[in-house]
ZADO-1210 file (C-alpha; in nm, 4 decimals, padded with zeros to 6 digits):
<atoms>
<atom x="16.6951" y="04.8559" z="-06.2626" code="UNK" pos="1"/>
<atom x="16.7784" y="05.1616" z="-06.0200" code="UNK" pos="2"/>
<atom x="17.1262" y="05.2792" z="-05.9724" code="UNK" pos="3"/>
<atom x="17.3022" y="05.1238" z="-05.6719" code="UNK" pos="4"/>
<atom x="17.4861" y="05.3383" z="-05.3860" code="UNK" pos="5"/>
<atom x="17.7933" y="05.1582" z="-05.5092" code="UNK" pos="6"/>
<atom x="17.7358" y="05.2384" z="-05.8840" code="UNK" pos="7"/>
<atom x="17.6785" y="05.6320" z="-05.7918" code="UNK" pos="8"/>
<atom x="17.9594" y="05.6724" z="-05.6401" code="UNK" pos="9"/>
<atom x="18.1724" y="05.5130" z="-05.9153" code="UNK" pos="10"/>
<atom x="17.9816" y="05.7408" z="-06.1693" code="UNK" pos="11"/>
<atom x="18.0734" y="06.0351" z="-05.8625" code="UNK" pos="12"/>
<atom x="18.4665" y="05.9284" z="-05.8845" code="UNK" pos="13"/>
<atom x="18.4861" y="05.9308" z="-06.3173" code="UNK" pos="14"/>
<atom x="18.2927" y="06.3116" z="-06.3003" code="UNK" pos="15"/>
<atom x="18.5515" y="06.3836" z="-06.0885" code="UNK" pos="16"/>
<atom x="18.8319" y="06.2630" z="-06.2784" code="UNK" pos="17"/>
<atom x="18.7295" y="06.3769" z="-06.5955" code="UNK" pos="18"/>
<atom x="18.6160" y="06.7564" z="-06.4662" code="UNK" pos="19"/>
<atom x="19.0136" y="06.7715" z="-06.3159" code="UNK" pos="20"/>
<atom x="19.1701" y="06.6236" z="-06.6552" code="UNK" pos="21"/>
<atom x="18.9259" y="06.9026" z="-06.8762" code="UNK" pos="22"/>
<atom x="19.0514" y="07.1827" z="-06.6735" code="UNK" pos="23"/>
<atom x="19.4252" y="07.0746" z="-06.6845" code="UNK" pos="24"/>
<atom x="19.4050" y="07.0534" z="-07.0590" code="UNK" pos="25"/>
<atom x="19.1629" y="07.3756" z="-07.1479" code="UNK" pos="26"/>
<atom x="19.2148" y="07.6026" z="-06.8560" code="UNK" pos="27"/>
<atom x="19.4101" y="07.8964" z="-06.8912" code="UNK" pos="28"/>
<atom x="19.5756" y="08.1210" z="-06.6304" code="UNK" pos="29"/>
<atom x="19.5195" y="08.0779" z="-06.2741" code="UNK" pos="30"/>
<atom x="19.2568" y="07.7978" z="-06.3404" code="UNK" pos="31"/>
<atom x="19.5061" y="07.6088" z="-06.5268" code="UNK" pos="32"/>
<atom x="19.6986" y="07.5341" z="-06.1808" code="UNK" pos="33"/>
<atom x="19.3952" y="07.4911" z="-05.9458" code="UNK" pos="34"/>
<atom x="19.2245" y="07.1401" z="-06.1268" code="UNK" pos="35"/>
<atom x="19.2482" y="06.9560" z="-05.8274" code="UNK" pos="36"/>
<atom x="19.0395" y="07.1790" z="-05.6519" code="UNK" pos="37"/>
<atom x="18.8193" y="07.2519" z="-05.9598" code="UNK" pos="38"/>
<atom x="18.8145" y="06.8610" z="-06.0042" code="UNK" pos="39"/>
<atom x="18.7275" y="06.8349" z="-05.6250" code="UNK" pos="40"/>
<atom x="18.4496" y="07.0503" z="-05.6403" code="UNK" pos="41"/>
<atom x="18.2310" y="06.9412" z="-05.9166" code="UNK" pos="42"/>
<atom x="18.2502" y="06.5927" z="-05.7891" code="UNK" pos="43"/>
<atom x="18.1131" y="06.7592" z="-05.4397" code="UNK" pos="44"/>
<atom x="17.8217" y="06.9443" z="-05.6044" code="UNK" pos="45"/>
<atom x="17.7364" y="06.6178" z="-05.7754" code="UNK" pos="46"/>
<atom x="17.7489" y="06.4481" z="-05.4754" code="UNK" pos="47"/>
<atom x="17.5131" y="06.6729" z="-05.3353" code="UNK" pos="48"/>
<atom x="17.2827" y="06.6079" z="-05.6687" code="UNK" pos="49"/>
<atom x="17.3285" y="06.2307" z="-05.5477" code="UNK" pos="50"/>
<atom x="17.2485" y="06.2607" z="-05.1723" code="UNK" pos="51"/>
<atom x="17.5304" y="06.0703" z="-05.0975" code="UNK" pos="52"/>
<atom x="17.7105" y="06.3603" z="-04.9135" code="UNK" pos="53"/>
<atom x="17.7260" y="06.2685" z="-04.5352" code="UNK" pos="54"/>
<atom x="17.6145" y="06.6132" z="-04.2561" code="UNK" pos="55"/>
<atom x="17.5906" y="06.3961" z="-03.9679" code="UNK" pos="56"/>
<atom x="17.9555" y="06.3458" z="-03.9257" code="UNK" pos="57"/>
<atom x="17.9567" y="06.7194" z="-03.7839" code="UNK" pos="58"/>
<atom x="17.8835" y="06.6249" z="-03.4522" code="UNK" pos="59"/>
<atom x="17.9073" y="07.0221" z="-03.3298" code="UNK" pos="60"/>
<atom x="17.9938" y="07.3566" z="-03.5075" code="UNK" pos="61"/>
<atom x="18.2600" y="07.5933" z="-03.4284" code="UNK" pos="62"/>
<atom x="18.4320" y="07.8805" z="-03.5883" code="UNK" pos="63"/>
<atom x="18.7999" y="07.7763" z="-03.4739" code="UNK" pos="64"/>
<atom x="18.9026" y="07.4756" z="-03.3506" code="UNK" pos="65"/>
<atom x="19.2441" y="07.3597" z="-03.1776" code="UNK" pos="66"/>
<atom x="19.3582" y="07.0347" z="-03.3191" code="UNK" pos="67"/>
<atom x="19.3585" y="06.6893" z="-03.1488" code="UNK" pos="68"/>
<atom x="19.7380" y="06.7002" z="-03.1300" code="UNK" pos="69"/>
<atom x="19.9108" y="06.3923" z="-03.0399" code="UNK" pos="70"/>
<atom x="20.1191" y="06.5279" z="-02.7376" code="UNK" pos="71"/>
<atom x="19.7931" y="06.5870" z="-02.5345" code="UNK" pos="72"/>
<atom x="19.7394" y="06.1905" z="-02.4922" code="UNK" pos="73"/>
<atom x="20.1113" y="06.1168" z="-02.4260" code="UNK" pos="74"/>
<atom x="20.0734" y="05.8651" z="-02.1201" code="UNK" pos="75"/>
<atom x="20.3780" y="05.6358" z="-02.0951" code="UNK" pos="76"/>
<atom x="20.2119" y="05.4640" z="-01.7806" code="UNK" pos="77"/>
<atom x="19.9935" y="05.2630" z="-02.0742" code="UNK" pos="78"/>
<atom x="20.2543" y="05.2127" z="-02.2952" code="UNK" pos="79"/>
<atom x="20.3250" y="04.8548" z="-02.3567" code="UNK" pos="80"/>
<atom x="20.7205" y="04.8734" z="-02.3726" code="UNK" pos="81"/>
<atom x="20.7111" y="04.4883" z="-02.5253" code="UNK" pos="82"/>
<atom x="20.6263" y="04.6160" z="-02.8516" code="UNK" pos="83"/>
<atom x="20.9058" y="04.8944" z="-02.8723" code="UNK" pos="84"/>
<atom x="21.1008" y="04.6178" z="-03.0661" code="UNK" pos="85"/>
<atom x="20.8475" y="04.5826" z="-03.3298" code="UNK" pos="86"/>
<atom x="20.8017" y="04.9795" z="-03.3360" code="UNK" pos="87"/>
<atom x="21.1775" y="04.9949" z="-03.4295" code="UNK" pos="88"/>
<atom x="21.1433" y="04.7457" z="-03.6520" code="UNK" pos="89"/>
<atom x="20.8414" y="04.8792" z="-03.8434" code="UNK" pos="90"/>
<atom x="20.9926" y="05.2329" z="-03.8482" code="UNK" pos="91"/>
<atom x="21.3508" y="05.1137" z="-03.9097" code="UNK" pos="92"/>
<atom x="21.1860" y="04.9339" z="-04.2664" code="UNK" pos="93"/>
<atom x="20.9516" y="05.2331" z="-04.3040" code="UNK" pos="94"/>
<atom x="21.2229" y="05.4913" z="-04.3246" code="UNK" pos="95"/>
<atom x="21.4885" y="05.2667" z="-04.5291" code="UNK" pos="96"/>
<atom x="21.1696" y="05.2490" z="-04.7901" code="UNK" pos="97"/>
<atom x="21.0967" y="05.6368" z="-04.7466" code="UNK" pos="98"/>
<atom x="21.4866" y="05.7509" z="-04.7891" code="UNK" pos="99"/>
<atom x="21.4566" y="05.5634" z="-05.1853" code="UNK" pos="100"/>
<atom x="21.1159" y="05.7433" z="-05.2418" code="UNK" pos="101"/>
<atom x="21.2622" y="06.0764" z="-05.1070" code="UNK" pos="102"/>
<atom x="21.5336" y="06.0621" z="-05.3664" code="UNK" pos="103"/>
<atom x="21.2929" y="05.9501" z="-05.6819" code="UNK" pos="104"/>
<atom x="21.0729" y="06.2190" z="-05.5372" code="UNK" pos="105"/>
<atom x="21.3879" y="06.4937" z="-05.5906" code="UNK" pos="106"/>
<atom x="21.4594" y="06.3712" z="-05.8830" code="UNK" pos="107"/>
<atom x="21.0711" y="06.4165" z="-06.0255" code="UNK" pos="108"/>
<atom x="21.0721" y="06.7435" z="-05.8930" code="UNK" pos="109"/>
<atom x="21.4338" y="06.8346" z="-06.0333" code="UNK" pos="110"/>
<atom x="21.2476" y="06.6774" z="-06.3633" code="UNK" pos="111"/>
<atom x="20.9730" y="06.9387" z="-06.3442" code="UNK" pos="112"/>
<atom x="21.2175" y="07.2505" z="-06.2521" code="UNK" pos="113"/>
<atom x="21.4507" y="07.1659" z="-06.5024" code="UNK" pos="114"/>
<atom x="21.7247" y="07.2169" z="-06.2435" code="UNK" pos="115"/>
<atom x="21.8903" y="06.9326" z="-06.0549" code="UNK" pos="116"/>
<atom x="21.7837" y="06.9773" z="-05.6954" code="UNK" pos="117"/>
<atom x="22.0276" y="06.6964" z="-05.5483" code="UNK" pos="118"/>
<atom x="22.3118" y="06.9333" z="-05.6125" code="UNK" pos="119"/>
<atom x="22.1735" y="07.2870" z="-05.6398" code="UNK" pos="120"/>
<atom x="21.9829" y="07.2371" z="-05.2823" code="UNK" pos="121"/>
<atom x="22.1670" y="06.8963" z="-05.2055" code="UNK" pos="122"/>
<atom x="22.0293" y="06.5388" z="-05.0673" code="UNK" pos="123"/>
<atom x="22.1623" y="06.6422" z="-04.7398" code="UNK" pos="124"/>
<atom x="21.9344" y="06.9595" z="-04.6617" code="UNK" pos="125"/>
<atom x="21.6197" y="06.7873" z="-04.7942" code="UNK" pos="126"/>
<atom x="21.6548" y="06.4474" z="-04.6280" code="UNK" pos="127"/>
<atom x="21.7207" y="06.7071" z="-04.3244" code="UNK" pos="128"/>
<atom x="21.4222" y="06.9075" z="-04.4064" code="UNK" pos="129"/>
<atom x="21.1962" y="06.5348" z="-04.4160" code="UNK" pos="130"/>
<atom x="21.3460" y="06.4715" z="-04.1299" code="UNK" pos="131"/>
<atom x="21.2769" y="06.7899" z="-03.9097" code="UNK" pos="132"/>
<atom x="20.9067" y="06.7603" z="-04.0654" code="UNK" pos="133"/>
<atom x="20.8517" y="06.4290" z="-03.9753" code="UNK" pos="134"/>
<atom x="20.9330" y="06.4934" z="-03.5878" code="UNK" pos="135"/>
<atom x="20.6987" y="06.7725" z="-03.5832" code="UNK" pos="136"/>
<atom x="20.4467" y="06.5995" z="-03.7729" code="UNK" pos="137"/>
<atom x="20.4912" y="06.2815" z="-03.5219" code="UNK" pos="138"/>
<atom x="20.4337" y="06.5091" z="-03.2109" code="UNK" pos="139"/>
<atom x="20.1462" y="06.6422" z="-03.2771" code="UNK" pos="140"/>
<atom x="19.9900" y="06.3586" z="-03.4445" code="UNK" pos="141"/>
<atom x="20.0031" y="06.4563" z="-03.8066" code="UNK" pos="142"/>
<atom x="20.0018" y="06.2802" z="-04.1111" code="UNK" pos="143"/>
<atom x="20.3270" y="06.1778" z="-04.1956" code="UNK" pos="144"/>
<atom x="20.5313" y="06.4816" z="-04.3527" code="UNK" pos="145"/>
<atom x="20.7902" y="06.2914" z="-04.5392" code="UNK" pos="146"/>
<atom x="20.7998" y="06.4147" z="-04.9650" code="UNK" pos="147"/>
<atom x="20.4604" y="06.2431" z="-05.0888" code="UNK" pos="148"/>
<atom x="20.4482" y="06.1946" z="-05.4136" code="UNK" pos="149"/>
<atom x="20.0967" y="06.2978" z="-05.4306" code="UNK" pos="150"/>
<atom x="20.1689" y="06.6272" z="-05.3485" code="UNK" pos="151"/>
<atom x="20.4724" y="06.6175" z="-05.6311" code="UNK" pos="152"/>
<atom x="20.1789" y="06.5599" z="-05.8757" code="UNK" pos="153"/>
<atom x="20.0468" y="06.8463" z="-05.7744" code="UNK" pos="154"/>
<atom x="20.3878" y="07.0530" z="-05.9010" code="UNK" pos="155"/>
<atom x="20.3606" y="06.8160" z="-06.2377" code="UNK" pos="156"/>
<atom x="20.0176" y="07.0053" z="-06.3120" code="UNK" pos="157"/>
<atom x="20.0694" y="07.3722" z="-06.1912" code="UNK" pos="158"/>
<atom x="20.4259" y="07.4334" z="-06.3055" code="UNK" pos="159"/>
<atom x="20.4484" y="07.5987" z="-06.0131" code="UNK" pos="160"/>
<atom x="20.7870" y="07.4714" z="-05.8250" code="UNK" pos="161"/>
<atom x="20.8491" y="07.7886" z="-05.6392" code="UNK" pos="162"/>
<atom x="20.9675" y="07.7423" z="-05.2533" code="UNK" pos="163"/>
<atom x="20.8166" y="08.1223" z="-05.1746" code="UNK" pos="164"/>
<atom x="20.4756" y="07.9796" z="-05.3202" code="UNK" pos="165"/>
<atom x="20.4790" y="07.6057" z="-05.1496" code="UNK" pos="166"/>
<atom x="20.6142" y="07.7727" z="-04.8284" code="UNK" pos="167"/>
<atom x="20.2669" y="08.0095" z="-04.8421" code="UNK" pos="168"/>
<atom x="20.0707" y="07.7799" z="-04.9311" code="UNK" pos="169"/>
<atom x="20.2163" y="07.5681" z="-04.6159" code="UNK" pos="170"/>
<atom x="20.1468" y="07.8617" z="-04.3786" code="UNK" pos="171"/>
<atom x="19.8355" y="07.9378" z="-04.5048" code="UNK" pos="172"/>
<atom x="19.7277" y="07.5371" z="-04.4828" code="UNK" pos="173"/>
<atom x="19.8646" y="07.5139" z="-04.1038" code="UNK" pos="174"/>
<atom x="19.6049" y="07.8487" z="-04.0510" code="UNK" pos="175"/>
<atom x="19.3329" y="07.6934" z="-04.2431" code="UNK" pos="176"/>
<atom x="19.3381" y="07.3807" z="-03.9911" code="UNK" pos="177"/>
<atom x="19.2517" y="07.6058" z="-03.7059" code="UNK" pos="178"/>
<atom x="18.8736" y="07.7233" z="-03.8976" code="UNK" pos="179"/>
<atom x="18.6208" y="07.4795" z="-03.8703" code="UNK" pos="180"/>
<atom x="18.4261" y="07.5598" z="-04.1560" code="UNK" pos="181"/>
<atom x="18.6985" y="07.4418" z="-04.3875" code="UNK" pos="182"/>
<atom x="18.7233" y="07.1147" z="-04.1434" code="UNK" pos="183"/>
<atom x="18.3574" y="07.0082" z="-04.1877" code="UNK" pos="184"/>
<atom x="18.3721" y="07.0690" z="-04.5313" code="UNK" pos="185"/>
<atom x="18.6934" y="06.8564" z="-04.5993" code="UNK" pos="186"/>
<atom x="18.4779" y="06.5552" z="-04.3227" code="UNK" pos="187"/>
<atom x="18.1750" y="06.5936" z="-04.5127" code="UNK" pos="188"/>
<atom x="18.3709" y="06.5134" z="-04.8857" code="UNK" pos="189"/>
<atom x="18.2540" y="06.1679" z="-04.9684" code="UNK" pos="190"/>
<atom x="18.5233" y="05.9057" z="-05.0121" code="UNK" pos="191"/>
<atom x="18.4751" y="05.9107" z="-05.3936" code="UNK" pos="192"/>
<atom x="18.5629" y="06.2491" z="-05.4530" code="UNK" pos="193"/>
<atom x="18.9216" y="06.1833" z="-05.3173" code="UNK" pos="194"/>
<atom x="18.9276" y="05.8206" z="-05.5667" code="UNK" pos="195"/>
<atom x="18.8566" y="06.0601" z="-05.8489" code="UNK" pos="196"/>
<atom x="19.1228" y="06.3017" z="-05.8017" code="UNK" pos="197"/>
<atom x="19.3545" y="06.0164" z="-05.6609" code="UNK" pos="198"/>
<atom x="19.2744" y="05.8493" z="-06.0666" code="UNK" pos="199"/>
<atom x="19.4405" y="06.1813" z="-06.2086" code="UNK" pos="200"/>
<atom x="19.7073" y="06.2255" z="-05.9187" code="UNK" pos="201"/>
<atom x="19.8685" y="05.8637" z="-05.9028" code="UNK" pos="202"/>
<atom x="19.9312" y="05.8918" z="-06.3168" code="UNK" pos="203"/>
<atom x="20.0577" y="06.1984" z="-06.2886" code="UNK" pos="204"/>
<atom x="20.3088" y="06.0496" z="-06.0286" code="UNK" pos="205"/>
<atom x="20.3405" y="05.7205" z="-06.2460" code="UNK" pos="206"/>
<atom x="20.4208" y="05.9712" z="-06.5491" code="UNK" pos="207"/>
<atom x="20.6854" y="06.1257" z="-06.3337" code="UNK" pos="208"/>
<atom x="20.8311" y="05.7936" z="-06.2817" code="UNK" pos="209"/>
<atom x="20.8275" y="05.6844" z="-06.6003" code="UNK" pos="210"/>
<atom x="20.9977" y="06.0307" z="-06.7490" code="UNK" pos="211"/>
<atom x="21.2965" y="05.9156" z="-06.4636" code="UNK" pos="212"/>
<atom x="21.3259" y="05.5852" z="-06.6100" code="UNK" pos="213"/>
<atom x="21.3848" y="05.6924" z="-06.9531" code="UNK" pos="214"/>
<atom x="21.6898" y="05.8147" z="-06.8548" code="UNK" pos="215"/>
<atom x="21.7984" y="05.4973" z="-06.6800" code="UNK" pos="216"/>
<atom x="22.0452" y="05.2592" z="-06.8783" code="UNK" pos="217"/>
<atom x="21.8942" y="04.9948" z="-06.9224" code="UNK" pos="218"/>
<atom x="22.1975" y="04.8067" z="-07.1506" code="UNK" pos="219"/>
<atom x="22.3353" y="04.7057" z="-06.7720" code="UNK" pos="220"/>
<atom x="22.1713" y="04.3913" z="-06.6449" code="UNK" pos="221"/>
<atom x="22.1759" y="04.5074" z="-06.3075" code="UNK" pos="222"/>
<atom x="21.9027" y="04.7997" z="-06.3723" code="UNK" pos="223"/>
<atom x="21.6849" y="04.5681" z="-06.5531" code="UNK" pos="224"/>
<atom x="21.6976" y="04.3420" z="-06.3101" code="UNK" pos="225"/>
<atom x="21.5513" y="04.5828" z="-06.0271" code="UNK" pos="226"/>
<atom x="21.3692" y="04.7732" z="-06.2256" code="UNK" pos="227"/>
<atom x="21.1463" y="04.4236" z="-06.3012" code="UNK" pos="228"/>
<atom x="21.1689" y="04.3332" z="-05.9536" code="UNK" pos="229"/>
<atom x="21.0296" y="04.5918" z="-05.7820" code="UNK" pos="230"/>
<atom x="20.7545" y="04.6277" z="-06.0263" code="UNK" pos="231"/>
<atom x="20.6532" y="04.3008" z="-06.0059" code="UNK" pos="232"/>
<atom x="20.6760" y="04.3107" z="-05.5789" code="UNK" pos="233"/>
<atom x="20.5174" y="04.6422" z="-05.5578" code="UNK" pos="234"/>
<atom x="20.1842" y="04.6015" z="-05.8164" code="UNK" pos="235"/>
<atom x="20.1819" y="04.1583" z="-05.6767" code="UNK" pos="236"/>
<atom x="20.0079" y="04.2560" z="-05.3914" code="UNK" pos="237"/>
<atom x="20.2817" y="04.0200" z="-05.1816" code="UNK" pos="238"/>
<atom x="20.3425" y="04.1555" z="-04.8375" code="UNK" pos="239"/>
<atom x="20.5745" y="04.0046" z="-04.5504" code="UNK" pos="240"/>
<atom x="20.4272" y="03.9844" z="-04.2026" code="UNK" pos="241"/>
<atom x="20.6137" y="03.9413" z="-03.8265" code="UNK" pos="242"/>
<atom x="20.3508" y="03.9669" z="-03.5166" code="UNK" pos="243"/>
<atom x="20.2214" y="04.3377" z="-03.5651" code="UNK" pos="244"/>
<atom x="20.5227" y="04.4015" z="-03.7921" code="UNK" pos="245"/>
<atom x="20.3889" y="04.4522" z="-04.1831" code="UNK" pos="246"/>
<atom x="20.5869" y="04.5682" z="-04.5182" code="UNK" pos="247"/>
<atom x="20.3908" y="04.5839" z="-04.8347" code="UNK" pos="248"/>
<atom x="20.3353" y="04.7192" z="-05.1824" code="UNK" pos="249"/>
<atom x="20.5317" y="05.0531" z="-05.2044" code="UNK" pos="250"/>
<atom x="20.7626" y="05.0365" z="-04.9058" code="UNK" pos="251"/>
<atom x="20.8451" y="04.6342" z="-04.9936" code="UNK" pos="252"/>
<atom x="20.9236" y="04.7287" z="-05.3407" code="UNK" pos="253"/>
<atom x="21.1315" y="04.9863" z="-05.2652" code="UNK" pos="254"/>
<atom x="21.3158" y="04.7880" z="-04.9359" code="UNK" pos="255"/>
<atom x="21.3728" y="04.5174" z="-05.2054" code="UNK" pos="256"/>
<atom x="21.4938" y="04.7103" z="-05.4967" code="UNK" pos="257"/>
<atom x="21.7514" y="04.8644" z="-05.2117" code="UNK" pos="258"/>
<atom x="21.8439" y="04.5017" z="-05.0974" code="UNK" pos="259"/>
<atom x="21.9401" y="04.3754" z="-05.4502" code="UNK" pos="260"/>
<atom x="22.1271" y="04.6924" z="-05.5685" code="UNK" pos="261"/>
<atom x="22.3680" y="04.6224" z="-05.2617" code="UNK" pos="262"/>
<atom x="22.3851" y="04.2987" z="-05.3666" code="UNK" pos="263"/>
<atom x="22.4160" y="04.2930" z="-05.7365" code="UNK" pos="264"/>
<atom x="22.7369" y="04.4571" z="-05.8276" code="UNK" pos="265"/>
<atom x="22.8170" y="04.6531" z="-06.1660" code="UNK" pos="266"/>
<atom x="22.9752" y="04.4021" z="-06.4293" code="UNK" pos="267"/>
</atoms>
């Protein structure tokens, strides 16, 4: 029986995983803080081995490239202004969700520094800072900017929680998205690749998480009672639907948990 497409890039996905876990653990030095990218790379050569990496998504080959940003297609003339409701709507629930994961997001990374950010830097300059991001990142069509936690694994791994560093390494990633090269290489990554370094990234965040509930007390009702709720909303799959208008997993979880700790008061 041959090996399915499917199967290979399953078997793709755990070499991936398991060459980014093996250099976290045996690395030393400057190795020791790059196994995402060590991780990401092995599971691209064997890829390669595998055929399954994809060329003819490069439609044309440049040295430097100006990216598609989002305020060269603004045309209000097309915009359907009937579904600005919904758009607040979606946002409005989108944002209440993000403001609970920016604060558990401070909080992981306060974990990680060993310094409590939310009152050396403050909750006001970093919801701020999101803020300020996520305009920029909304005008010219960006991912969204706001603090991912995926990126806070990244900090869990390297130790490294320096602002000088992460505000290089942002610099030098704005640059980078200019030269092609680097852009048909990230296009050409098969989908698998990401899943395996996703497997290590989502339990380090989950580890974060789990490090911040330890120091939850859990001899007051009320915290057990969220904490069980939005565990059992956010991994149930359940998700609540209006026209267009969709909240789910993560962001329902978290709008919920919000809901009921403004409703349940301390006994």
């Amino acid at each position: 029986m041959g090996i399915t497409g499917e199967l290979v890039r399953v078997i793709v996905a755990f070499i991936t995983m398991f060459a980014t876990i093996v250099t976290m653990h045996y690395a030393k030095g400057m190795m020791k803080t790059l196994p995402f990218l060590v991780g990401a790379l092995v599971g691209y050569v064997t890829s390669l081995l595998f055929g399954i990496v994809e060329f003819d998504t490069i439609s044309e080959f440049k040295l430097f490239m100006l990216p598609d940003f989002a305020f060269f297609h603004v045309n209000f003339k097309e915009f359907d202004w009937a579904t600005l409701p919904t758009i607040l709507i979606t946002f409005g629930a989108v944002n209440l969700a993000n403001l609970g994961e920016h604060i558990s997001d401070v909080l992981a990374v306060s974990t990680v520094a060993g310094e409590d950010l939310t009152k050396k830097v403050g909750l006001h300059k970093t919801f701020f800072g999101d803020g300020v991001a996520d305009l920029i990142g909304t005008v010219i069509g960006g991912q969204p900017t706001t603090t991912y936690s995926e990126s806070l694994s990244t900090i869990a791994v390297s130790r490294v929680a320096s602002t000088k560093v992460i505000a290089v390494a942002a610099v030098m990633t704005i640059l980078l998205g200019f030269f092609g090269p680097l852009q048909y290489f990230i296009i050409s990554i098969p989908d698998c690749v990401f899943g395996g370094i996703a497997l290590v990234a989502y339990g380090m965040i989950a580890s974060s998480g789990v490090k911040i509930l330890t120091t939850v007390d859990y001899s007051r009702q009320k915290n057990v009672i969220i904490t069980a709720t939005m565990l059992t909303v956010g991994v149930s799959g359940v998700a609540f639907h209006i026209d267009q208008f969709a909240l789910g997993s993560i962001a329902l979880a978290m709008v919920t948990g919000l809901i009921i700790n403004l409703v349940l008061k301390d006994n």
